[in-house]
TORKOL-4160 file (C-alpha; in steps of 0.2 Angstrom, whole numbers, padded with zeros to 4 digits, m for minus):
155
<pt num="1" X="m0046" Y="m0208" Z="0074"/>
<pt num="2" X="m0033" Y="m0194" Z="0074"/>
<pt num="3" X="m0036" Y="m0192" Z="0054"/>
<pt num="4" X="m0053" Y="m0191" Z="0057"/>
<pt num="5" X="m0050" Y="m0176" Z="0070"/>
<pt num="6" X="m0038" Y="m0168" Z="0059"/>
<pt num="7" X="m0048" Y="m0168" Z="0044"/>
<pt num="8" X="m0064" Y="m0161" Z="0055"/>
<pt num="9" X="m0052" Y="m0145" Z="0061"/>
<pt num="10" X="m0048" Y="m0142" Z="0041"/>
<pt num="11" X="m0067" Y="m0141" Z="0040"/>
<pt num="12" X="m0068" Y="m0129" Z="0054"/>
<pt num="13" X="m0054" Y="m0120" Z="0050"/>
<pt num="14" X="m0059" Y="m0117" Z="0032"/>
<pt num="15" X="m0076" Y="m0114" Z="0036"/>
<pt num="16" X="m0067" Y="m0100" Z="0048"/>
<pt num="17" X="m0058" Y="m0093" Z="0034"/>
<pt num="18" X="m0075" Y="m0092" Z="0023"/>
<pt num="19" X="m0083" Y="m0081" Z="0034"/>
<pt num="20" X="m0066" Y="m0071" Z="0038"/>
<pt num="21" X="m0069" Y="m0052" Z="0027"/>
<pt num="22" X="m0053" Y="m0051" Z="0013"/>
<pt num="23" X="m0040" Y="m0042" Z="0019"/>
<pt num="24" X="m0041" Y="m0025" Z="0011"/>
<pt num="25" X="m0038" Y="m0007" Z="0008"/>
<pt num="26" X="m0051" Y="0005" Z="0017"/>
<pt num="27" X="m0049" Y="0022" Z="0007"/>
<pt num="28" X="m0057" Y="0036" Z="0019"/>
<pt num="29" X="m0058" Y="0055" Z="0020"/>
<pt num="30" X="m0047" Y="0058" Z="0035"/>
<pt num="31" X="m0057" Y="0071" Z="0044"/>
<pt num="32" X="m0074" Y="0065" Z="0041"/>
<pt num="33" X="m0071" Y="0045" Z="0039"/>
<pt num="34" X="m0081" Y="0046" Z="0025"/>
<pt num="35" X="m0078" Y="0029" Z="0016"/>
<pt num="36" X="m0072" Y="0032" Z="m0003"/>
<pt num="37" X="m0069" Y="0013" Z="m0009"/>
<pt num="38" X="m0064" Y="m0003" Z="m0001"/>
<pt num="39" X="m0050" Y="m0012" Z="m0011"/>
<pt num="40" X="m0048" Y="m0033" Z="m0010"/>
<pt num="41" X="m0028" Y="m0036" Z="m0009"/>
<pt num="42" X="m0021" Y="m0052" Z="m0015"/>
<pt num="43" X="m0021" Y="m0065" Z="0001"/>
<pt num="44" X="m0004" Y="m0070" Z="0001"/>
<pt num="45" X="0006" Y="m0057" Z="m0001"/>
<pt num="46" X="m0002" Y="m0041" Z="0003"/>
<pt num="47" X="0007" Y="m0027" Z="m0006"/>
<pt num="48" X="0002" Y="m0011" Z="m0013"/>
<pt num="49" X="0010" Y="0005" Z="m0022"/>
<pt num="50" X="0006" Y="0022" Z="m0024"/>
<pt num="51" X="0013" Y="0032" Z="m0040"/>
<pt num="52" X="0012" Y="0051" Z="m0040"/>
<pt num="53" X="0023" Y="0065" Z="m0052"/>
<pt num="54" X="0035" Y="0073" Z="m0044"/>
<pt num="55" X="0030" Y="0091" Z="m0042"/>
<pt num="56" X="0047" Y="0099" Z="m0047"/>
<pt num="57" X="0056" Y="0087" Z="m0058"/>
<pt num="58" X="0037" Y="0079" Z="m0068"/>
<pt num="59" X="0045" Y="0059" Z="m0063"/>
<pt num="60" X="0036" Y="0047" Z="m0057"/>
<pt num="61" X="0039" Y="0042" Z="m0040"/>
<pt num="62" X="0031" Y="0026" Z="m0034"/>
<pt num="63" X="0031" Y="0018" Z="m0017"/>
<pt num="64" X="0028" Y="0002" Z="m0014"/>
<pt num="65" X="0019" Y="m0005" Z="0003"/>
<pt num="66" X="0020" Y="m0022" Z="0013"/>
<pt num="67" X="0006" Y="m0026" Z="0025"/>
<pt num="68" X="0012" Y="m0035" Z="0040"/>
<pt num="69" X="m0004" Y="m0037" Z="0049"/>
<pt num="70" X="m0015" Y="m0021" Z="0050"/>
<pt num="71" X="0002" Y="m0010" Z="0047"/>
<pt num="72" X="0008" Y="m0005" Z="0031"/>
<pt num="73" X="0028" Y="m0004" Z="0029"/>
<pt num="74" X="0038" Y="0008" Z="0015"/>
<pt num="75" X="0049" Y="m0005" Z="0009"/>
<pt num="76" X="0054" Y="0001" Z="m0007"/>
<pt num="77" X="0055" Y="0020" Z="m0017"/>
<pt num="78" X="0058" Y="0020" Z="m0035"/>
<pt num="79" X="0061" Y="0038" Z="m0044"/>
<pt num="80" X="0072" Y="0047" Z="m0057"/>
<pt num="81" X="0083" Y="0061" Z="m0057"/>
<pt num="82" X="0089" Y="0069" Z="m0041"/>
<pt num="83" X="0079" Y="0084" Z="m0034"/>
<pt num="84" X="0068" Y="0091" Z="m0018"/>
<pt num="85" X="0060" Y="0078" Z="m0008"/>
<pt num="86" X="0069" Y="0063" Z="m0015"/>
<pt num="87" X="0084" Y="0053" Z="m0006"/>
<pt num="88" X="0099" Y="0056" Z="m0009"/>
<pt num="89" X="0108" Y="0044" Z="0002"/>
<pt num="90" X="0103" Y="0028" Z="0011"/>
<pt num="91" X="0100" Y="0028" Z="0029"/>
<pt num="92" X="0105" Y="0014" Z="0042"/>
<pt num="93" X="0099" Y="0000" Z="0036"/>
<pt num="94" X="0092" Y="0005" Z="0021"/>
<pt num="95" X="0102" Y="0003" Z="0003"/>
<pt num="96" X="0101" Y="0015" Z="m0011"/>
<pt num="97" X="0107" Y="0010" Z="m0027"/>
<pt num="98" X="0103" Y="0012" Z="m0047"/>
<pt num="99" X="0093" Y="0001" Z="m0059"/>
<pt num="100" X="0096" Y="0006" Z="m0078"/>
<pt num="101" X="0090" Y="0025" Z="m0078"/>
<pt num="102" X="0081" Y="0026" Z="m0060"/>
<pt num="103" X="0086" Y="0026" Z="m0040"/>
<pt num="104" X="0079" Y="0011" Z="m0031"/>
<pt num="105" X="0079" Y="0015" Z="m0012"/>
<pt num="106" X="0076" Y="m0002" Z="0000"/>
<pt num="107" X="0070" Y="0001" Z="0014"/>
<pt num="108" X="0058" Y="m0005" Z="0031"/>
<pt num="109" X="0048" Y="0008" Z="0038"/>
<pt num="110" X="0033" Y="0008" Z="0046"/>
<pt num="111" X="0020" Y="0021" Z="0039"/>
<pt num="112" X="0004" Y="0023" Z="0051"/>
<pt num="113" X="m0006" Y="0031" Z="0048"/>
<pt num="114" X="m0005" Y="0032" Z="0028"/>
<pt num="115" X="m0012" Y="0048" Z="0022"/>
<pt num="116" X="m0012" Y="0055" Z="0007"/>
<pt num="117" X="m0017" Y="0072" Z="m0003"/>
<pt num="118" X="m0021" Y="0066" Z="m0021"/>
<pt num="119" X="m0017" Y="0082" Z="m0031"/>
<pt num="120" X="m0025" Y="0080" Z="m0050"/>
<pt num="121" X="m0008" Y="0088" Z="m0055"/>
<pt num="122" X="0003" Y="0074" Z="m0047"/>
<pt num="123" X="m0007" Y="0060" Z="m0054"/>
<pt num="124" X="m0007" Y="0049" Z="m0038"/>
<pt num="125" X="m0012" Y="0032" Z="m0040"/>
<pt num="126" X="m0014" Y="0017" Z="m0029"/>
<pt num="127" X="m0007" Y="0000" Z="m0039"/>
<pt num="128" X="m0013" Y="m0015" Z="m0034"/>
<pt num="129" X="m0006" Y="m0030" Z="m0045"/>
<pt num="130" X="m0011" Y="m0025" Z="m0060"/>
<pt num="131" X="m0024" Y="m0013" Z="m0058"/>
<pt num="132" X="m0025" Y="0008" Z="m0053"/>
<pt num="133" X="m0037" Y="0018" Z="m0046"/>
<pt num="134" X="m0034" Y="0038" Z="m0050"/>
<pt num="135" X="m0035" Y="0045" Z="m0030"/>
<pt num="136" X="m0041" Y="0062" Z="m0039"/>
<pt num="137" X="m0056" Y="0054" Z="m0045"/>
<pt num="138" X="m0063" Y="0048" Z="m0028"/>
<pt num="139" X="m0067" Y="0065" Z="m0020"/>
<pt num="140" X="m0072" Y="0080" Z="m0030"/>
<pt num="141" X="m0059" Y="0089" Z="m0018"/>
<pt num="142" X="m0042" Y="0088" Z="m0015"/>
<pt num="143" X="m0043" Y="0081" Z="0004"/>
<pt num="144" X="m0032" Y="0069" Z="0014"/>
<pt num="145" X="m0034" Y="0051" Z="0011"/>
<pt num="146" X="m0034" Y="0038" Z="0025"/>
<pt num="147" X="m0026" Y="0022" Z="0017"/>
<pt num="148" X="m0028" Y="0008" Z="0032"/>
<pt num="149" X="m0027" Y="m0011" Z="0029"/>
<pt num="150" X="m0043" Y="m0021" Z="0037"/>
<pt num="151" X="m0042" Y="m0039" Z="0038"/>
<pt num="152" X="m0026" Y="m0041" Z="0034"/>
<pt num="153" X="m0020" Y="m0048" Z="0052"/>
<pt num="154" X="m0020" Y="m0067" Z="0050"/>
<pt num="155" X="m0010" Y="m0070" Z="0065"/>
């Protein structure tokens, strides 16, 4: 009898998980909420980057993101060169270190809420596994982005 109950709730709790939306990326217009594109993450490990140019120094500069429920976390910063807006030392807790030609910064902060201007000069771009979505091209203009997680709290 206790098999038969166990394998009843794995129905239920599949069946649950089926109707459950994908946990994803909701793009938005910040000011009017105006949805731009919903983005399907991959279930198990919910990350995400955004690569832009660096204004001054013409690097790329790519951030990469960790959902932890409905919250998006800044764990990692990788750019070249030295210059305006870019680390130059390691806060508490966090490590700063080199890899081959670039600066790899580790780190665990919480980023809520996400918004972003996508300039079409700093070519930002969202990465998600293998594919990326030019932000530029959603809107015809350059206004803030809301980048928030939906259906990503499993817990």
């Amino acid at each position: 009898m206790p098999a038969a109950v166990a394998a009843v709730a794995m129905l239920v709790a599949s069946a649950a998980a089926a109707t459950e939306p994908p946990c994803r990326l909701e793009l938005s217009e910040q000011r009017t909420g105006a949805v731009l594109a919903q983005l399907p993450l991959p279930p198990r490990q919910p990350q995400f980057a955004i690569a832009f140019e660096h204004s001054v120094l013409g690097h790329t500069v790519i951030d990469r993101y960790e959902l932890r429920g409905e919250r998006a976390h800044l764990i990692e910063e990788r750019f070249s060169g030295e210059g305006y807006g870019l680390p130059h030392a390691a806060a508490p807790g966090e490590r700063l270190g080199r890899n081959g030609d670039a600066w790899t910064l580790a780190l665990d902060r919480i980023v809520d809420p996400l918004v972003v201007r996508p300039l079409r000069d700093q070519r930002m771009r969202l990465r998600i596994g293998e594919r990326e979505l030019l932000l530029a091209d959603l809107t015809a203009r350059p206004v803030p982005i809301l980048i928030r997680p939906l259906g990503c709290d499993r817990s």
